[in-house]
C-alpha positions as CSV (number, residue, x, y, z in Angstrom):
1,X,-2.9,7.3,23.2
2,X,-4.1,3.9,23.3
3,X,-7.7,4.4,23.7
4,X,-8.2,7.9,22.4
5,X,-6.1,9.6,20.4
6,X,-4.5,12.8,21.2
7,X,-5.0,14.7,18.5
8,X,-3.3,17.9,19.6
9,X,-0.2,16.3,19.8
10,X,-0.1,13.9,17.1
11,X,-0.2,17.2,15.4
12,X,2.7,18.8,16.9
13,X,4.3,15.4,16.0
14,X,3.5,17.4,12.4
15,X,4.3,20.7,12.6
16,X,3.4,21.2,8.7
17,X,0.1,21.2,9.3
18,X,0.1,24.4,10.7
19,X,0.8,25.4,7.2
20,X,-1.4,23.9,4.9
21,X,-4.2,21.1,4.9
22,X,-2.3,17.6,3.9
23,X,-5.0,15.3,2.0
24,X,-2.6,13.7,-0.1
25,X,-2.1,10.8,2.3
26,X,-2.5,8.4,-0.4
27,X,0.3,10.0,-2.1
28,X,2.8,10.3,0.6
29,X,2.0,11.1,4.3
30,X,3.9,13.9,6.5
31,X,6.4,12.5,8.3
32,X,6.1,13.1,12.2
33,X,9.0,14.0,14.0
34,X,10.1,10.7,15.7
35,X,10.1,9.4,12.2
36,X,12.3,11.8,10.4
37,X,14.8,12.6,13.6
38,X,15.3,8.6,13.6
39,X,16.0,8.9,9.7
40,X,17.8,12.0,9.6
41,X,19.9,10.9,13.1
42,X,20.9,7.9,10.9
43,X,22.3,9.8,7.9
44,X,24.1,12.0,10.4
45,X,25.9,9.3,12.0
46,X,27.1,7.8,8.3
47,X,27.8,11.5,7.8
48,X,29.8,11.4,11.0
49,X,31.6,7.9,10.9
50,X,31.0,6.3,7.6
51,X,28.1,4.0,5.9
52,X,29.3,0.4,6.8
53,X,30.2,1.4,10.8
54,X,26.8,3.3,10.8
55,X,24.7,0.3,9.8
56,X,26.6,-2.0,12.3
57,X,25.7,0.4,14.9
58,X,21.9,0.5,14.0
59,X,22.2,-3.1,13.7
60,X,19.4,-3.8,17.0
61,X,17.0,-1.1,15.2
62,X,17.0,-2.6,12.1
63,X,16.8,-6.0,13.6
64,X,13.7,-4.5,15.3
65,X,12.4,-3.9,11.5
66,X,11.1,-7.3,11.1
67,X,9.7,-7.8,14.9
68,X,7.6,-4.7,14.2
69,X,6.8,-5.8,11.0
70,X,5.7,-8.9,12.3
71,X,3.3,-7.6,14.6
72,X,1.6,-5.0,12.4
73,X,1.0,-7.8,9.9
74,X,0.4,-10.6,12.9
75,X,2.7,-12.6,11.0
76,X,6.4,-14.2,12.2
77,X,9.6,-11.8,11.7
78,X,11.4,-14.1,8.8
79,X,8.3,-13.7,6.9
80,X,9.2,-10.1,6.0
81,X,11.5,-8.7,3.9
82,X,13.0,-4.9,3.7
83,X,12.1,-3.8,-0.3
84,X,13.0,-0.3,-1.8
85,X,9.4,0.0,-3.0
86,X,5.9,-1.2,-3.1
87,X,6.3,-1.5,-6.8
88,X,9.8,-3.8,-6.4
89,X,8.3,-5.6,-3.5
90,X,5.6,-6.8,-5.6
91,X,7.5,-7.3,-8.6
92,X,9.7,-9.5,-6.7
93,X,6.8,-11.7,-5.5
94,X,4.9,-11.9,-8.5
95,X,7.8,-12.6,-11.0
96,X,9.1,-15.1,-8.1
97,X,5.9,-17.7,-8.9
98,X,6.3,-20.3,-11.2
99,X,4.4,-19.8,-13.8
100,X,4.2,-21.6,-17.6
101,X,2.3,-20.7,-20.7
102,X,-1.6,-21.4,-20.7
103,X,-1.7,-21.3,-16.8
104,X,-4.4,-18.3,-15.6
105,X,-4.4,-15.7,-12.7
106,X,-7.3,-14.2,-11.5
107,X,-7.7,-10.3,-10.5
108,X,-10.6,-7.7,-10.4
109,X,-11.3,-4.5,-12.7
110,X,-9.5,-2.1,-9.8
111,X,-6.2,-3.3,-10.2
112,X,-3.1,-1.4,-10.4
113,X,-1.1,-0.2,-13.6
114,X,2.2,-1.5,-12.5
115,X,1.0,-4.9,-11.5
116,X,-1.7,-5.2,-15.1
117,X,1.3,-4.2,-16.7
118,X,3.5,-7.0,-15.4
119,X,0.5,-9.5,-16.3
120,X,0.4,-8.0,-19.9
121,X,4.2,-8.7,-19.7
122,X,4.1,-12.5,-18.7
123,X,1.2,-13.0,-21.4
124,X,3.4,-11.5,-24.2
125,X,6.5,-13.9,-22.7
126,X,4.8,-17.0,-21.0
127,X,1.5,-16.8,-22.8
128,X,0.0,-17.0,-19.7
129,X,-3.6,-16.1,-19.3
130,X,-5.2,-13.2,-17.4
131,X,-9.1,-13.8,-15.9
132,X,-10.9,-10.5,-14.3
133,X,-13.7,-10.9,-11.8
134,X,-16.4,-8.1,-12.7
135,X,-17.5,-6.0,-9.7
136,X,-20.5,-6.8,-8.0
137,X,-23.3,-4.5,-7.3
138,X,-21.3,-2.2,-5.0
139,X,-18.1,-1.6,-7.0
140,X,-16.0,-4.4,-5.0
141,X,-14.6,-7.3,-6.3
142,X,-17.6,-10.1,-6.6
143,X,-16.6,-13.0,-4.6
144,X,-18.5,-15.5,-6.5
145,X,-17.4,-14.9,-10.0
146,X,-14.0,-16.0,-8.7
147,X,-15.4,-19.5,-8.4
148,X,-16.8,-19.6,-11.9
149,X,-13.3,-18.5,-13.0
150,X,-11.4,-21.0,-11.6
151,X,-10.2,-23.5,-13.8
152,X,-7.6,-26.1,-13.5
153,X,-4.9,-23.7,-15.0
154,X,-5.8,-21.3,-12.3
155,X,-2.1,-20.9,-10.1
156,X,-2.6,-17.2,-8.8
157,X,-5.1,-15.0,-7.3
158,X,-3.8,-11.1,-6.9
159,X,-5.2,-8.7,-6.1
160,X,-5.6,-4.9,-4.9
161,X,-7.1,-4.4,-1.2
162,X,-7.4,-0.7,-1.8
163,X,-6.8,0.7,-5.2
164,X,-5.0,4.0,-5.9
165,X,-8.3,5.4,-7.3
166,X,-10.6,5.3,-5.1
167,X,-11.7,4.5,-1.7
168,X,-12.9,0.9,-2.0
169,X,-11.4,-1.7,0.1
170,X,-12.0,-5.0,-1.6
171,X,-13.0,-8.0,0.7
172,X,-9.9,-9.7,1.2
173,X,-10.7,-12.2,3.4
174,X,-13.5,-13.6,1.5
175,X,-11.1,-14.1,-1.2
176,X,-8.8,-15.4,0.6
177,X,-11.4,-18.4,1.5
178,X,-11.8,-18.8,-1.6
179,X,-7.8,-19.2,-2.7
180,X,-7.1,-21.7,-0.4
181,X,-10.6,-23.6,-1.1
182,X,-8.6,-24.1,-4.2
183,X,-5.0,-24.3,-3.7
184,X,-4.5,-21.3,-5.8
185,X,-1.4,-18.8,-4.4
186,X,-2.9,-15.4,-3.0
187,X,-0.9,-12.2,-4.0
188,X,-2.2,-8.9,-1.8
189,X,-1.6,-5.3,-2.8
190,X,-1.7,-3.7,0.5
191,X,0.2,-0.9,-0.8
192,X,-2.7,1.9,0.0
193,X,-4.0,-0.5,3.1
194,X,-1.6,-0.8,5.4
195,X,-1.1,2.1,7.8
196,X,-4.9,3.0,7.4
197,X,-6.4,-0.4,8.2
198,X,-6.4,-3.1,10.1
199,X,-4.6,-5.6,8.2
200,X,-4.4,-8.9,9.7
201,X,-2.3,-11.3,7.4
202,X,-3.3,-14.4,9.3
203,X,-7.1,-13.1,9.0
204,X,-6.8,-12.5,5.0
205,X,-5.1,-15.5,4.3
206,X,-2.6,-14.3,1.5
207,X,0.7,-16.4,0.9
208,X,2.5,-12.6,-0.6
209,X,1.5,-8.6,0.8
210,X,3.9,-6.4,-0.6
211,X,3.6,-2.5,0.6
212,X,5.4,0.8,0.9
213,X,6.1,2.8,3.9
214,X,5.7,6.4,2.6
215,X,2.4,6.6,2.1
216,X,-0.1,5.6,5.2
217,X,2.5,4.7,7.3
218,X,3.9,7.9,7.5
219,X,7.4,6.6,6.5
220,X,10.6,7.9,4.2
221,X,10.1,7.5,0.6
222,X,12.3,4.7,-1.0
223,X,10.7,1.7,1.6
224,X,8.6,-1.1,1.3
225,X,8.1,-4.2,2.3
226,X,6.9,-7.6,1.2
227,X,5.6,-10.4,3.2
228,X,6.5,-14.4,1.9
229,X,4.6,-17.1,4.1
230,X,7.1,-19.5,4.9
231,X,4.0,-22.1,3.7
232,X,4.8,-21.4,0.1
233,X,8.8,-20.0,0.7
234,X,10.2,-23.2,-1.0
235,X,7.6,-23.1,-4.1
236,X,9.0,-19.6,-4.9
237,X,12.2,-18.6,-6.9
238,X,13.3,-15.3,-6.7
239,X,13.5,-13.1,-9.8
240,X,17.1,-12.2,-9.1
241,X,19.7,-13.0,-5.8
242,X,22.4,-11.6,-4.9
243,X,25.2,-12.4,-2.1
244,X,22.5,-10.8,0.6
245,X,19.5,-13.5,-0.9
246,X,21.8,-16.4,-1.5
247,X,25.2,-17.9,0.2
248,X,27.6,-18.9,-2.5
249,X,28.6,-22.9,-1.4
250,X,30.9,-23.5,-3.7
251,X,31.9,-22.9,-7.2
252,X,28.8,-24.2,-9.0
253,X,26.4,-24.5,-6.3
254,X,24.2,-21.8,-4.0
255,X,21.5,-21.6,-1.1
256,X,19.1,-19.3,-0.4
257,X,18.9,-17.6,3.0
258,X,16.5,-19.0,5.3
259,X,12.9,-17.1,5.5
260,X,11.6,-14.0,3.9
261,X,15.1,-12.1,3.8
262,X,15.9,-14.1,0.2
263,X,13.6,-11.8,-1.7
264,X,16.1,-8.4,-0.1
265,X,19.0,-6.8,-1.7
266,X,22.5,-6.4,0.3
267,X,22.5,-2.8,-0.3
268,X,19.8,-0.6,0.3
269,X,18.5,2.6,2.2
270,X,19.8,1.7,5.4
271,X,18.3,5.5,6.8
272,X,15.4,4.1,5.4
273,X,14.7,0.8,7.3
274,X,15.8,3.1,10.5
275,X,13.0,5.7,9.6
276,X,10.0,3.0,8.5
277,X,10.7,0.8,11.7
278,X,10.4,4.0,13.5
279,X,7.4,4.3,11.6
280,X,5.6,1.3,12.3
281,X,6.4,1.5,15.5
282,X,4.8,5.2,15.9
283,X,1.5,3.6,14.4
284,X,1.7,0.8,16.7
285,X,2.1,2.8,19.8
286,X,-1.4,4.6,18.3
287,X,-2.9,1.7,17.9
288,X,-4.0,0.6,14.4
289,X,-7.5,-0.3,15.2
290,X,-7.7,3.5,16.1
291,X,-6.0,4.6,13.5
292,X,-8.3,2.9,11.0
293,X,-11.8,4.6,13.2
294,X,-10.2,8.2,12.9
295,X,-9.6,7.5,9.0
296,X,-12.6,6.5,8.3
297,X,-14.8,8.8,10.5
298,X,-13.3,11.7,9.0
299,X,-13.6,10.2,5.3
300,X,-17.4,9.9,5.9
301,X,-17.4,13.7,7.0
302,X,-15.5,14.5,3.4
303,X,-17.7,12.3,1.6
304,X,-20.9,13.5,3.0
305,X,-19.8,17.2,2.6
306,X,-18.4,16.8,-0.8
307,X,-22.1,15.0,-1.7
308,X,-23.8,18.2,-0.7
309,X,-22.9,20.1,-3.4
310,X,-24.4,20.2,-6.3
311,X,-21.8,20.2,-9.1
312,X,-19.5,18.0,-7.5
313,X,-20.0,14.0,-7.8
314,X,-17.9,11.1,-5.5
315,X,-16.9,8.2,-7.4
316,X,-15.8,6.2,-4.7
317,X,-17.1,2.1,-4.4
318,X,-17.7,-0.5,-2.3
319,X,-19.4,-1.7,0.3
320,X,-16.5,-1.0,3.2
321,X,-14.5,2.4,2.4
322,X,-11.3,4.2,3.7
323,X,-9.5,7.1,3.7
324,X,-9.5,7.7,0.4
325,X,-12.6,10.3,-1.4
326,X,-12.0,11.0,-5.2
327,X,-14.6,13.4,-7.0
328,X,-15.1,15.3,-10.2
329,X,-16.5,18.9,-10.3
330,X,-18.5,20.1,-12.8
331,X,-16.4,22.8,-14.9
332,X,-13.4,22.8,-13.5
333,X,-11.0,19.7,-14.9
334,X,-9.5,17.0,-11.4
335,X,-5.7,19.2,-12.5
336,X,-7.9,22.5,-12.1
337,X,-9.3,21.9,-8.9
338,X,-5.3,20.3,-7.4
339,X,-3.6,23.1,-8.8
340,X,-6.2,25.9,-7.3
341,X,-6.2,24.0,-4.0
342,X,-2.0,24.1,-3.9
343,X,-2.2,27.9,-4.0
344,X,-4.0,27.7,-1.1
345,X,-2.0,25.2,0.9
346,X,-3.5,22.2,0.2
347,X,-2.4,19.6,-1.2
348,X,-4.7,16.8,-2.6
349,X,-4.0,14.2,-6.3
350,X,-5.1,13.2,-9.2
351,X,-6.0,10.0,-10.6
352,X,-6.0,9.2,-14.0
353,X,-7.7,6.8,-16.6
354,X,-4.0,5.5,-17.2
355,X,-3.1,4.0,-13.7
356,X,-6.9,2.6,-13.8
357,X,-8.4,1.4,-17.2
358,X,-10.3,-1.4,-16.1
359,X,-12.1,0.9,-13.9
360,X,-12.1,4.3,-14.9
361,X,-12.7,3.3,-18.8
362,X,-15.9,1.6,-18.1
363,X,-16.9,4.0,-16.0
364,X,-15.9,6.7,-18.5
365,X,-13.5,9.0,-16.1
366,X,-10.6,10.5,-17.8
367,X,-9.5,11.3,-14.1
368,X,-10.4,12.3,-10.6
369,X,-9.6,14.3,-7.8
370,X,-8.4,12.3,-4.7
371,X,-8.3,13.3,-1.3
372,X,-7.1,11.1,1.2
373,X,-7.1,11.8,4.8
374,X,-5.2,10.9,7.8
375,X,-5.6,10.7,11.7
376,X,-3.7,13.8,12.2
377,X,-6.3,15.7,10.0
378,X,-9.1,17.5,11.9
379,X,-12.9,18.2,11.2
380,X,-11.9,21.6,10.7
381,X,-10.1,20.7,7.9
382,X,-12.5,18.9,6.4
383,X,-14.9,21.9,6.7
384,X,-12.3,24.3,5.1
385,X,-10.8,21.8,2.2
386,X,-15.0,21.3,1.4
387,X,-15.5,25.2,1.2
388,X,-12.2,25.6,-0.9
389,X,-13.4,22.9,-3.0
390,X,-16.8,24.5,-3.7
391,X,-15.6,28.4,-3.7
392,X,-15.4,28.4,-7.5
């Protein structure tokens, strides 16, 4: 599967798509089989022989979780850390920075609820500053309006590589030139990136990526991941520790662990980290280079076909784009359109204004449809979800 992908059975790898047309990738992938019988094997054998002597017998797998890790990010294995969620995984970075009140951070107009709400949160506590870069001419994040924003009170840069509404990839490299031009520490949300792209950590330049694994990965829900460069490891203190974080010296003193595994909780989904390594692993074996061609061939198909019609509009941006296509149709409300394509088997989602006011207010879109599309999707399907999409 190396050089060309064997479409045929990458879908028997998912039988569900002989019953319905998934573009809801973005969302959460379908789970191929090697995936879910290494999750489901897992909670059979803590079924079978108990919680504590399963783990210790999947101890080499989830060892393996950070070596995969590792070479899906091209980063080193203690530089990743297991979190429950993409959400939690950036939460712990972010909080985990030391910030005081007047300093600034830096993002762009496509950013994330979850992570604007945390920077609303720090300015009503900390008094801390918040600086967005406009878009350029394209929709991306412009590169050189960061400069103009940097200021000596500038500490952070963070940042969405793909947002959840659309199917922009902002240029993370370029910013990340630009971060350690000026010292300043780079937070990624690779949350809808990784598992579709390309995502070379040592390329980008970020010092924190945090992701999840059910969504282009094709993992279990209830997994993420966060990567801590050991460059900036000491400079960061986590938001909370526990005895999995931190060894307990003595009475009145601690340590952290060494590395990444700090920012981790002792308990957690331990099916979980079984079913995501397997999942990394499965992308790996398909290569991710062509995993990120298929995606995007076939989301310039849906684009192009979805552009042909005359009361439907595509509000994706950006000079580079991925698997992700949201649209509006004239007449028929982003819910409408969803809830007529689930009777049909197939499932797409929508975004609204509320996950996305910096861009979607502007722009004035109370929502949008999204499709998102995966390798295992076909041309055919592309061709059916299109007429499906126009039959009203």
């Amino acid at each position: 599967m190396k050089s060309n992908l064997d479409i045929a059975r990458l879908r028997k790898d998912t039988p569900s798509c002989e019953n319905l047309i998934h573009f809801n990738n973005a969302g959460a992938s379908l789970m191929p089989e090697p995936v879910y019988k290494a999750l489901t094997d897992h909670l059979a054998l803590e079924r079978d022989i108990g919680g504590y002597e399963a783990e210790a017998q999947a101890k080499p797998i989830l060892d393996q979780f950070y070596n995969v890790f590792a070479k899906l990010l091209n980063v080193n294995a203690d530089e990743i850390a297991y979190v429950e969620n993409a959400t939690r995984a950036w939460d712990m970075a972010f909080y985990s920075i030391p910030l005081k009140e007047g300093d600034r951070i830096i993002t762009h107009e496509s950013e994330y609820v979850s992570n604007y709400l945390a920077f609303l949160q720090l300015e009503n506590r900390l008094g801390i500053k918040i600086d967005v870069a406009p878009s350029d001419a394209t929709g991306q994040i412009d590169v050189d309006s960061i400069e103009k924003l940097v200021t000596t009170r500038t500490k952070v840069i963070a940042i969405t590589h793909v947002p959840t509404q659309g199917g922009l990839v902002n240029p993370a490299v370029e910013v990340g030139k630009i971060a350690k031009a000026h010292g300043l520490i780079y937070l990624l949300d690779a949350c809808q990136s990784v598992g579709q792209i390309d995502v070379n950590v040592a390329e980008i330049g970020c010092d924190l990526l945090s992701g999840t694994g059910r969504k282009f990965l094709r993992g279990p829900r209830g997994t993420g991941f966060l990567y801590v460069s050991r460059n900036i490891l000491d400079q960061l203190e986590p938001p909370f520790i526990d005895l999995h974080a931190a060894n307990w010296t003595d009475k009145d003193h601690y340590q952290f662990v060494p590395g990444a595994r700090r920012f981790e909780n002792w308990e957690s989904y331990v099916a979980g980290r079984v079913g995501l390594a397997a999942a990394v692993q499965y992308a790996l074996d398909i290569g991710v280079q062509n995993i990120e061609a298929r995606v995007t061939k076939l989301a310039e198909a849906l684009r192009l076909r979805l552009q042909g019609g005359d009361s439907i509009l595509v509000h994706d941006q950006g000079l580079k784009k991925c698997g992700i296509v949201t649209f509006t149709k004239s007449g028929e409300q982003p819910s409408e359109i969803a809830m007529r394509l689930k009777n049909k088997g197939i499932n797409i989602s929508v975004t609204q204004r509320e996950s996305a006011q910096l861009d979607f207010g502007p722009r004035d879109l109370p929502a949008a449809a999204r499709a998102s599309v995966h390798y295992y999707n076909t041309e055919d399907e592309v061709n059916r979800f299109c007429e499906a999409v126009e039959a009203r």
